[in-house]
C-alpha positions as CSV (number, residue, x, y, z in Angstrom):
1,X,0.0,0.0,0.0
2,X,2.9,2.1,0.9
3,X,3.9,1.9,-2.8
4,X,1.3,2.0,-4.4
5,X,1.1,6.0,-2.9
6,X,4.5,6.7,-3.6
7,X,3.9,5.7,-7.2
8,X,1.1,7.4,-7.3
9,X,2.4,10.8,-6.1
10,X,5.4,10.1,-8.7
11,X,2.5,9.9,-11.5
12,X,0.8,12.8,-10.5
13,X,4.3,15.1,-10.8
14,X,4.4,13.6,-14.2
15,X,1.5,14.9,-15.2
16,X,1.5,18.7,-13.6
17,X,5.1,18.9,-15.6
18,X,3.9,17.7,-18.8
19,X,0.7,19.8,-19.0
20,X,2.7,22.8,-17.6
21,X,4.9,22.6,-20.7
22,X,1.9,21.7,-22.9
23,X,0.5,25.0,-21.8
24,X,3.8,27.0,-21.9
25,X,4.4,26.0,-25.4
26,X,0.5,26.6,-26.9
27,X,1.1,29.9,-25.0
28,X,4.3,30.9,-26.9
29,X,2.4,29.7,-30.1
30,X,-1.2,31.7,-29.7
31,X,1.0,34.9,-29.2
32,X,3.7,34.6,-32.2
33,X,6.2,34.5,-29.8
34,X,9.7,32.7,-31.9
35,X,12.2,34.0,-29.3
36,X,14.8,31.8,-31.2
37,X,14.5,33.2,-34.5
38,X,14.0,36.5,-33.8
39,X,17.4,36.2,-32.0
40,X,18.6,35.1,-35.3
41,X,17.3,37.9,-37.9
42,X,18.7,40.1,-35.1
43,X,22.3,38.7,-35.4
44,X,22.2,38.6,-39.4
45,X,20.9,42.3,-39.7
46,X,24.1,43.1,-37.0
47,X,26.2,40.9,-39.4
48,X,24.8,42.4,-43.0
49,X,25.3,46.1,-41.3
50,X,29.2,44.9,-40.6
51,X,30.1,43.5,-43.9
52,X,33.0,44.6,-45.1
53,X,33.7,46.7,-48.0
54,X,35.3,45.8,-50.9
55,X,39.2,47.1,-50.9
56,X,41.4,47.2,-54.4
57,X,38.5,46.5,-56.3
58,X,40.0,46.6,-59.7
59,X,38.2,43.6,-61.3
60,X,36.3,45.9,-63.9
61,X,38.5,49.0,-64.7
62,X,38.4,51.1,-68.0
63,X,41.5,51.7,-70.4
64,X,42.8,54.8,-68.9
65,X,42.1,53.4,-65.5
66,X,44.2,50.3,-66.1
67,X,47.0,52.2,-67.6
68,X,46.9,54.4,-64.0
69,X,47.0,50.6,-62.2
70,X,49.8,49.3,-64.3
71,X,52.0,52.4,-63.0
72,X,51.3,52.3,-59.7
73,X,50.5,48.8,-58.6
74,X,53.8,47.0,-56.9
75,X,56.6,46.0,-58.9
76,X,58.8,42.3,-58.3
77,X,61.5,42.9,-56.9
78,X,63.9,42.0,-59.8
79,X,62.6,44.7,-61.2
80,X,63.1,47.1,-58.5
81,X,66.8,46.1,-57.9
82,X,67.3,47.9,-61.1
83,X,65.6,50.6,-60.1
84,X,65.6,51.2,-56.7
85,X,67.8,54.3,-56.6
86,X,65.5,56.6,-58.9
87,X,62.1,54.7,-57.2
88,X,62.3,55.2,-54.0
89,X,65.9,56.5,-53.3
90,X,67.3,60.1,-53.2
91,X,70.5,58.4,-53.8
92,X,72.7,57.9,-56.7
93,X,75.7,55.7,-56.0
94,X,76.3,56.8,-52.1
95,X,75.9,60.2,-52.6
96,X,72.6,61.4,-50.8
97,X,70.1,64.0,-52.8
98,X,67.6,64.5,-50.3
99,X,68.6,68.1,-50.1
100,X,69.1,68.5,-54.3
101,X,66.6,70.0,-56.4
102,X,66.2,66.7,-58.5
103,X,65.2,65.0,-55.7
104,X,61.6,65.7,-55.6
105,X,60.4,63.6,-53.1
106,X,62.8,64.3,-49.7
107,X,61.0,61.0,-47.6
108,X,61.8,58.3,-50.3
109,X,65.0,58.4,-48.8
110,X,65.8,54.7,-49.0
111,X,69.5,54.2,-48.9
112,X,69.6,50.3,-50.1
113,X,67.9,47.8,-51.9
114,X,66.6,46.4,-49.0
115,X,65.1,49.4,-47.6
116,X,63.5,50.2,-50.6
117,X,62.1,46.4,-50.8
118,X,60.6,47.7,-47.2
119,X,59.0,51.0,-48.5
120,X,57.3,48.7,-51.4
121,X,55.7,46.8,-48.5
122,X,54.8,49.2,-46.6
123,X,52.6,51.0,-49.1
124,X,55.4,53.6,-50.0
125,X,54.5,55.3,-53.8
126,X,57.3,54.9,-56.0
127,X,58.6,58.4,-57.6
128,X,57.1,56.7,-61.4
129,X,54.0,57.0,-59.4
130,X,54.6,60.4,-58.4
131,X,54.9,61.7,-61.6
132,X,51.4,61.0,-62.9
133,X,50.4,63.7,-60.3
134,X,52.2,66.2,-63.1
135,X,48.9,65.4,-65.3
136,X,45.5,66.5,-64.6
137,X,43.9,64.0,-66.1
138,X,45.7,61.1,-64.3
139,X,44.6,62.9,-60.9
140,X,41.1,62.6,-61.5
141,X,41.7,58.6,-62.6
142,X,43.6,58.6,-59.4
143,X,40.7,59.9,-57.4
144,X,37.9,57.3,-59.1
145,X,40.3,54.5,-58.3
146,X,40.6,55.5,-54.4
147,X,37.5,56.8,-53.6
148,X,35.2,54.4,-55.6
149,X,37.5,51.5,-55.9
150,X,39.5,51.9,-52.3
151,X,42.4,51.2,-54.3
152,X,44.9,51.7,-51.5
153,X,48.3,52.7,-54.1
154,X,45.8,55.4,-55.6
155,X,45.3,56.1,-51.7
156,X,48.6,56.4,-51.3
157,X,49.7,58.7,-54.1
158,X,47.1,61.1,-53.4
159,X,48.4,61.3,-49.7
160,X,51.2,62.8,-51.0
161,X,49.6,65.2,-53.3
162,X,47.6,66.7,-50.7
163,X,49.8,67.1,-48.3
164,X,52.9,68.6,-50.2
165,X,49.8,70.8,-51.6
166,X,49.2,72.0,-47.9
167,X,45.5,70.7,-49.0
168,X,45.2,69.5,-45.8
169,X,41.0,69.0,-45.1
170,X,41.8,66.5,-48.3
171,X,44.9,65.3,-46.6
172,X,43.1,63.6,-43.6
173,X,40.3,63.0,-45.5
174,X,42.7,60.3,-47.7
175,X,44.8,59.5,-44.3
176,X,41.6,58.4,-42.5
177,X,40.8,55.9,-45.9
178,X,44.5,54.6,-45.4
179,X,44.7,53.8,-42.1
180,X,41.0,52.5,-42.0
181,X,41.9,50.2,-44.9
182,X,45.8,49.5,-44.8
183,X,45.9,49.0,-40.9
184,X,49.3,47.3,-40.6
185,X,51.2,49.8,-43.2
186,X,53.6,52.3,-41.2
187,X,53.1,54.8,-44.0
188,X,49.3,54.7,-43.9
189,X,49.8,55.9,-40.5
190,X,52.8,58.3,-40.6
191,X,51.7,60.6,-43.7
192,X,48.4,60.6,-41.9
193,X,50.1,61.8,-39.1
194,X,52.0,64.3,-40.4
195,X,48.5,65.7,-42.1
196,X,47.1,65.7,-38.6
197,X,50.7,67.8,-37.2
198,X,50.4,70.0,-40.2
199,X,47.0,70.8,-40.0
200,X,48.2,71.8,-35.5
201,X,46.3,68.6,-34.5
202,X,49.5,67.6,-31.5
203,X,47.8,64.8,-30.1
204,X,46.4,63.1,-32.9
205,X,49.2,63.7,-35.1
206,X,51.9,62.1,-32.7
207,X,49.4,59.5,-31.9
208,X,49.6,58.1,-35.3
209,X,53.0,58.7,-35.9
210,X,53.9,56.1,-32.8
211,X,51.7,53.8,-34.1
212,X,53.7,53.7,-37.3
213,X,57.0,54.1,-34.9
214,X,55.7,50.5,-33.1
215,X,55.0,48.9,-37.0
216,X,58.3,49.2,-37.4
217,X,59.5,52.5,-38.8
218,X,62.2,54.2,-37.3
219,X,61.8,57.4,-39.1
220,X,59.1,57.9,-37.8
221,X,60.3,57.8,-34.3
222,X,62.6,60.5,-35.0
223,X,59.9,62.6,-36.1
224,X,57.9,61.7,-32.8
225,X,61.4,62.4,-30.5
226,X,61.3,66.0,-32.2
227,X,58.1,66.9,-30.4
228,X,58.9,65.5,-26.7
229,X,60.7,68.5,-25.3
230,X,58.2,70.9,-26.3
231,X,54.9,68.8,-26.0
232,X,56.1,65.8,-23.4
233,X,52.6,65.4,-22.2
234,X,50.6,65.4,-25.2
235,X,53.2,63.0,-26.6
236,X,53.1,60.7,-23.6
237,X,49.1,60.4,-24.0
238,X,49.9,59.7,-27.7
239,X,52.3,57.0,-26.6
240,X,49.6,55.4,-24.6
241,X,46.6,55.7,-26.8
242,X,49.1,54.3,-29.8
243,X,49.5,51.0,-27.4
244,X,45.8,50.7,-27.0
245,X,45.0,51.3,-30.4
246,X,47.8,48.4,-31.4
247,X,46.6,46.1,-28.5
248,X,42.9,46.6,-30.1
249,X,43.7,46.1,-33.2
250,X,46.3,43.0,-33.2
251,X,46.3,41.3,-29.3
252,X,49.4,41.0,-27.5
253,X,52.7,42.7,-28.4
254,X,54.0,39.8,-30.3
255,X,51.0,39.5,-32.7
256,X,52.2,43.0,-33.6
257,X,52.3,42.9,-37.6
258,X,56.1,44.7,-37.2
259,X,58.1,45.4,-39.8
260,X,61.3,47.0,-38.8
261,X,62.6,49.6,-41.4
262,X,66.1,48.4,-42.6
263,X,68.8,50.7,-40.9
264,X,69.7,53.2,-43.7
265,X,73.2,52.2,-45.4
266,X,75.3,53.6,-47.5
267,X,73.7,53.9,-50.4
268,X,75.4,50.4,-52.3
């Protein structure tokens, strides 16, 4: 007899449970209510509102705009070596022309090969590049390929338009493009930075300037070292937002996409 309660008791919990989630569920399905899948159509409209753009988008080009590309798109490096000095060096032999008048562009100061293999990688224009700035008509192909094709070399030639121009407003303008798309390239950052001194913005100026300092280039810690006795505590904020920004960006130190600048040689 004693069992026959226990099981009963037993039975009777069955059944609450079972009609509680009977009545649970019908109650979920009288009101619409699809918890799960509304959860879902909430992730993919967060995921369709973070897709990534499209970067170097060059698959459909015109003539003229694949003549523009076929000058300013990297080179191999066999072909470089025989060129290195008049692409990206204000050198001839050892003797440095930074300060001549047929040195046009004073920071493509590579003084070997293998700095000059560096500035490739690092998004550096080569001066062949330069020179299509000379022609109006390559400018505005330049400006369709960076602004409606976030081709980064257009990007990158541009930079240096504007800011030898003093057109600054344009200057950040392209900086923030390069260092939105070209995250790990030291020069996205410094000529970005050296928009933001230009244009008398300290802080954020110096801030991206040590962030291309920690990628690797060591130019452009000498340009940050020439603002610490004057500005010590704007460039110590810098320092730390520039470690935030890296640790954000990459992880830990040694996930740090660094590229250390070759130390400058002697020109062979």
């Amino acid at each position: 007899m004693k069992y026959i309660k226990i099981i009963a008791v037993i039975a009777i919990l069955i059944i609450m449970v079972v009609g509680y989630n009977t009545i649970e569920t019908n109650k979920y399905k009288n009101d619409n209510v699809q918890l799960p899948e509304k959860v879902i159509n909430k992730d993919l409209v967060s995921v369709s509102k973070k897709k990534k753009e499209i970067i170097n988008d060059i698959s459909t080009l015109s003539e003229d705009e694949q003549s523009v590309v076929d000058i300013i798109k990297p080179i191999n490096e066999t072909l470089l070596l025989n060129n290195w000095e008049s692409e990206y060096g204000c050198y001839k032999g050892n003797v440095n022309l930074a300060g001549d008048v047929n040195c046009k562009n004073s920071f493509l100061t590579a003084s070997s090969f293998d700095e000059a293999i560096w500035m490739q990688r690092q998004g550096y224009p080569r001066n062949s590049s330069l020179e299509l700035l000379n022609h109006p008509e390559e400018i505005k192909i330049l400006e369709s390929l960076a602004f409606k094709n976030k081709y980064i070399p257009a990007m990158s030639v541009l930079a240096v338009k504007y800011l030898e121009n003093q057109d600054l407003e344009k200057a950040k303008l392209i900086g923030t493009y390069l260092t939105a798309y070209s995250k790990s390239s030291s020069f996205s950052h410094k000529i970005y930075g050296e928009s933001l001194l230009a244009n008398n913005d300290l802080y954020y100026g110096l801030y991206n300037i040590k962030i291309a300092s920690i990628l690797g280039d060591n130019e452009a810690q000498y340009v940050f070292n020439r603002y610490l006795p004057t500005n010590g505590n704007i460039a110590l904020e810098a320092i730390d937002r520039a470690y935030i920004y890296m640790s954000h960006e990459f992880g830990l130190a040694e996930d740090y996409p660094t590229d250390p600048r070759p130390i400058s040689g002697d020109g062979d």
